[in-house]
Every structure is written in C-alpha cells, then in structure tokens.
C-alpha positions in Angstrom: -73.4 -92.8 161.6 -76.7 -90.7 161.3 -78.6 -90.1 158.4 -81.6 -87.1 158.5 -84.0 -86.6 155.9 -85.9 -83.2 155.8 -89.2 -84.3 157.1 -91.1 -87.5 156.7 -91.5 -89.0 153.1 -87.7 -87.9 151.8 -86.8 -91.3 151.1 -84.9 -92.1 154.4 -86.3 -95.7 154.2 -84.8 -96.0 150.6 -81.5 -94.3 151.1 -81.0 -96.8 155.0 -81.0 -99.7 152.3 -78.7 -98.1 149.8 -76.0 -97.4 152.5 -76.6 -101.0 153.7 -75.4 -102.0 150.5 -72.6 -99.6 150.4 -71.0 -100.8 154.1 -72.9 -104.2 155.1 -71.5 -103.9 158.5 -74.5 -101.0 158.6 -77.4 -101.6 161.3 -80.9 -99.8 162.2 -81.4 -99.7 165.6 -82.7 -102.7 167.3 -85.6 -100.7 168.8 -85.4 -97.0 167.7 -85.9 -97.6 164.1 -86.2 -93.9 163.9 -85.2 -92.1 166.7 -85.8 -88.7 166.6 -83.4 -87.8 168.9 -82.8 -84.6 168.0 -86.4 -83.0 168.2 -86.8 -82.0 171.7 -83.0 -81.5 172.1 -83.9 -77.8 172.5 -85.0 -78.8 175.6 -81.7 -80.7 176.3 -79.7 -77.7 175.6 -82.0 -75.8 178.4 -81.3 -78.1 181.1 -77.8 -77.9 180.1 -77.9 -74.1 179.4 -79.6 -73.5 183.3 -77.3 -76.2 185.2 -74.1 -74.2 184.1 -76.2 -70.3 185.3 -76.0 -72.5 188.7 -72.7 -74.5 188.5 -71.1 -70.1 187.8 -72.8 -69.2 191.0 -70.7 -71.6 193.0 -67.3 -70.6 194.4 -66.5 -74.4 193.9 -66.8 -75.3 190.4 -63.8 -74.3 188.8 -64.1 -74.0 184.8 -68.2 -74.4 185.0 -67.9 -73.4 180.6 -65.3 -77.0 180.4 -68.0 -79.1 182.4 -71.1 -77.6 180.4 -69.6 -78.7 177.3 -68.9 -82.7 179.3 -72.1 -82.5 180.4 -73.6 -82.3 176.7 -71.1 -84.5 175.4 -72.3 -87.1 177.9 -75.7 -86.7 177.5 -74.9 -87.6 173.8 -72.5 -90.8 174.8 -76.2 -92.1 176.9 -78.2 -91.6 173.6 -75.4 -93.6 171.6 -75.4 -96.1 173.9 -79.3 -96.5 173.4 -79.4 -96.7 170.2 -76.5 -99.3 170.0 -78.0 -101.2 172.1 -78.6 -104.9 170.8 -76.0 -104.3 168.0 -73.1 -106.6 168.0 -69.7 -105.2 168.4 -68.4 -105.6 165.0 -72.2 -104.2 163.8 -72.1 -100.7 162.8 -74.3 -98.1 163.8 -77.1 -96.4 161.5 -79.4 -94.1 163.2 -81.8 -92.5 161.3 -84.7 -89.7 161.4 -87.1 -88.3 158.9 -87.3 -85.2 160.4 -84.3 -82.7 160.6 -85.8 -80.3 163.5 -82.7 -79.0 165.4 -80.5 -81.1 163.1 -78.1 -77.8 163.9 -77.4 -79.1 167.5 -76.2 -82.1 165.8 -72.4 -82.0 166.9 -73.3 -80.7 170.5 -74.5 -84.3 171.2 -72.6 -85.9 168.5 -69.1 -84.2 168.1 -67.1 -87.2 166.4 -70.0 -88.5 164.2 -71.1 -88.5 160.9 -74.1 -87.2 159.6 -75.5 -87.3 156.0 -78.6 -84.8 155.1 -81.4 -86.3 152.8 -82.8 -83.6 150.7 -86.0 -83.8 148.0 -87.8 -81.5 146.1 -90.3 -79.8 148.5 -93.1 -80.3 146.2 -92.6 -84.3 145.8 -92.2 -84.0 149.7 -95.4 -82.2 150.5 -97.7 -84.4 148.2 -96.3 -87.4 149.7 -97.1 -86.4 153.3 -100.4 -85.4 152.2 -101.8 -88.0 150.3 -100.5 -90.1 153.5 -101.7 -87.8 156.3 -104.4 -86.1 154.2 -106.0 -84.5 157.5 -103.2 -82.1 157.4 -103.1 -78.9 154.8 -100.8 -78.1 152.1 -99.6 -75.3 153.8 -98.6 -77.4 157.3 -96.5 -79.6 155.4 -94.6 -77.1 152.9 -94.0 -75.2 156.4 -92.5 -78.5 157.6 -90.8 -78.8 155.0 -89.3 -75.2 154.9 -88.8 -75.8 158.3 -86.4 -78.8 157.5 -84.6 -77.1 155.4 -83.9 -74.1 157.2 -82.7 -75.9 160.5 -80.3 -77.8 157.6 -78.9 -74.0 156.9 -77.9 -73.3 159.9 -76.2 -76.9 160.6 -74.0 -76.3 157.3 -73.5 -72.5 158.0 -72.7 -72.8 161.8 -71.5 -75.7 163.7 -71.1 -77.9 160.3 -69.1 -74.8 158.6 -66.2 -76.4 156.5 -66.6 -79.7 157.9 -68.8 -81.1 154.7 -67.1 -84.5 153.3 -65.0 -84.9 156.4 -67.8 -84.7 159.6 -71.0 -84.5 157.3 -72.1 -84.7 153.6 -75.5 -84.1 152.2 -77.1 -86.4 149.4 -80.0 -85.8 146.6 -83.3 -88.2 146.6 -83.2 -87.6 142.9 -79.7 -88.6 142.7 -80.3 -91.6 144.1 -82.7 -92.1 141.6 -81.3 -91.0 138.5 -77.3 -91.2 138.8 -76.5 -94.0 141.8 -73.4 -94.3 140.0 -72.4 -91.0 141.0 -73.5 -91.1 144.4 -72.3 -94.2 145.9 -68.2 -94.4 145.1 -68.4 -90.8 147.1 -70.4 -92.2 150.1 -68.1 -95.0 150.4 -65.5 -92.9 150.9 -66.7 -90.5 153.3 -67.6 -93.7 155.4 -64.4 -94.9 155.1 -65.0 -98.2 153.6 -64.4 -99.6 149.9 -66.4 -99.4 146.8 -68.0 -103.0 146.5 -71.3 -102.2 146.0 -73.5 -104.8 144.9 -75.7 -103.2 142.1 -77.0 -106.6 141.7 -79.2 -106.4 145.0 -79.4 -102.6 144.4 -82.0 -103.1 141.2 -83.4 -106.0 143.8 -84.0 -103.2 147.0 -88.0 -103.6 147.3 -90.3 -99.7 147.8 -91.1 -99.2 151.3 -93.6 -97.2 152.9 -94.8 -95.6 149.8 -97.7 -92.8 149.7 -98.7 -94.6 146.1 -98.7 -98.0 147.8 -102.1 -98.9 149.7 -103.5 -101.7 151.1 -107.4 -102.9 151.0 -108.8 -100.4 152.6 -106.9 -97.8 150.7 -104.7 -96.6 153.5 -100.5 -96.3 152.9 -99.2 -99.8 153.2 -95.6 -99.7 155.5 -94.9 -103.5 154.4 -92.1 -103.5 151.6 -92.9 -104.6 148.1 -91.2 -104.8 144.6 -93.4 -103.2 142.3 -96.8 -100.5 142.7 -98.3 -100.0 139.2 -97.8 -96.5 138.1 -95.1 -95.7 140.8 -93.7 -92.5 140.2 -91.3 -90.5 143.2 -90.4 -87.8 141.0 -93.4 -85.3 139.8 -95.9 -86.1 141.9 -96.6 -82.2 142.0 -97.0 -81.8 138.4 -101.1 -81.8 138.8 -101.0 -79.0 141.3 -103.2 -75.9 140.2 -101.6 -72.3 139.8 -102.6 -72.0 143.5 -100.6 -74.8 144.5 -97.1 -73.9 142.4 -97.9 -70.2 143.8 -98.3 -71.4 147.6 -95.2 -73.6 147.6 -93.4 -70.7 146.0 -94.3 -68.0 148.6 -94.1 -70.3 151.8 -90.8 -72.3 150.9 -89.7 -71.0 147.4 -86.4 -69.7 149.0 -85.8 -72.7 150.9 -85.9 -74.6 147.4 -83.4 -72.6 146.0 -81.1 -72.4 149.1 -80.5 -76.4 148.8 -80.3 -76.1 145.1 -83.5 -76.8 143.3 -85.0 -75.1 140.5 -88.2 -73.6 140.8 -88.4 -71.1 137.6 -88.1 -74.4 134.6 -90.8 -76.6 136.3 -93.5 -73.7 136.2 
C-alpha cells in the first residue's frame, strides 16, 4: 500500500500512524522511510519508452507493445521488492512519499496496488514548508504545491479514472483532524481489513516533525513529542498580508478549488 501526500509538510508522518492503527499489520520501510520512488520515474518511462523504438526495429521481437508493458511492470516488482525488504512475511507493506511528482505514472509501476492521496489546504502547506526551509520563497513552494496537485489531476482523470475506492482513494488532512470518525471505518474498508481501531492510542499518537516544534537552536525538531504550546495545523496562513492571499490565489487558486477547498469564505 502507498500513501502520497502533495508535497512535504501534508501530514504524511501523521496519517502513516493513523493507518498503523487502522491495520497493525502496517510497516514503513525498513530503510526507505520515504521513498520517493516515483520522482524521477519520468526518466523510467524514457528508458522504457526508447528500449521498445529498438525492440520494433527488430524482425525478432514478436509483440515489442506486450514486452514494453512487462518490462515496466518488472521494473516496478524490483522497487517492491526493495522497499519490502526487511519486512517479515506476515508484515504489511506501507510505502510512503511527501511528494506527489508523477504520482500519475503510479499504476505503470504499480498496477495491483493501492494508493491513498493526502491532500491539505495549500496555504497551511506552503507556510509549513517555509517556516521549515525559510531559504526558499513563497512563490517556490505554492508552485510545489500546485504542482502536487496537478500531477494528482491527471492520476484521477487518466490512469486512476473510475478506479477511486477500489485501486485508490484520496483522504483530507483536515478530516483527519476534525472528523476521524468519519474517515477511518472507510479506510478500513478500502484496505480490506476490520474496523478495530483503537481510539484509545489514537488521542495517544505523539506530533512529528512539526514546523511549530523546534529545538535549542530554534531549528524544526524531527523527534516525536506529545505536546508544542500553541500548536495549531489548521490556519497557519491566517496572518498572511493581502499580497500573500492574492499570490496563493493567482499561482494555485485553481488547484485549491479542483481538490475541493474554498478559497472565496477564508478571504
């Protein structure tokens, strides 16, 4: 099972431990606690793309369009078999990437996985990632962000077309927030397993990797902890100037609407 958030500070660390909870059996990679296997794919799909221009030259190769599509497939059955390594057979795989670059070659890799999208308000998104990586600009992360979102679009409107709750499903941040009620009985059964979550360790799951959580010198602290005075995951925009609001809107205001956010009652 794969889980991809948009971009980097979506919540992926929060949501592994939440389906951890929901199917036990659940594992992070040994190694590859995020993988990013998808990001340079591209590149993949050109080695792929040029070997079958050759394997149609050849008189030999008889149905060079069935072996292009093994060839993929196998390359995808290598990169399983990395990531599980370490797990023990009855251990479950859960691969996961904060980053959802070419997320829409997904099932040319991975044709009989499953795949949830992690999706957060831009804005919450892009002042996270600044106040982490403050050398980079507003504007580079709302574009990553954007970016996210649009390689999302053309997973669920291409190869992911009508597959949604059977090969793939795509989950709210907020929801996991504000309604957990609501999300979890629906994951469980799109991972095929039964509803005994344990809300007692779910009010228990520590905050990790937190833009509001810092250590001495004042940079982001990755270690997990239970409480950061003043921790707030939701708004963390609402301080933005007009500048700001008007920036987001004109780089990625589409994007918020396309995965249904509300841009017009927060202004």
């Amino acid at each position: 099972m794969f889980m991809i958030g948009i971009m980097a500070r979506t919540g992926t660390n929060y949501f592994a431990d939440i389906l951890q909870l929901i199917d036990p059996t659940f594992h992070l990679p040994r190694v590859l606690y995020e993988d990013f296997l998808l990001e340079h794919s591209n590149l993949l799909g050109a080695c792929v793309d040029r070997t079958y221009q050759r394997w149609k030259r050849m008189p030999s190769m008889k149905e060079p369009e069935k072996w292009k599509q093994h060839l993929t497939h196998r390359f995808g059955e290598a990169l399983l078999k990395l990531l599980r390594d370490g797990l023990e057979p009855d251990q479950r795989l859960l691969a996961k990437t904060p980053g959802a670059t070419n997320v829409e070659r997904f099932y040319d890799l991975f044709p009989n996985a499953k795949l949830i999208l992690l999706i957060r308000d831009g804005r919450d998104v892009v002042e996270s990632a600044k106040a982490t990586w403050p050398y980079e600009s507003y504007e580079f992360w709302i574009r990553q962000w954007a970016g996210g979102v649009r390689s999302m679009q053309r997973l669920m409107s291409g190869p992911g077309k009508g597959l949604r709750g059977s090969a793939w499903e795509i989950v709210k941040y907020e929801d996991l927030l504000n309604t957990p009620e609501q999300v979890v009985g629906p994951l469980a059964k799109f991972l095929g397993v039964e509803d005994r979550f344990d809300w007692r360790k779910f009010k228990d799951l520590p905050i990790r990797g937190s833009s509001q959580n810092r250590d001495s010198k004042g940079k982001v602290d990755w270690n997990p902890t239970k409480e950061i005075a003043g921790f707030k995951p939701v708004g963390r925009w609402a301080k933005w100037s007009w500048s700001q609001k008007r920036q987001f809107n004109r780089l990625a205001g589409s994007e918020m609407a396309a995965i249904g956010y509300d841009l017009s009652s927060k202004w």
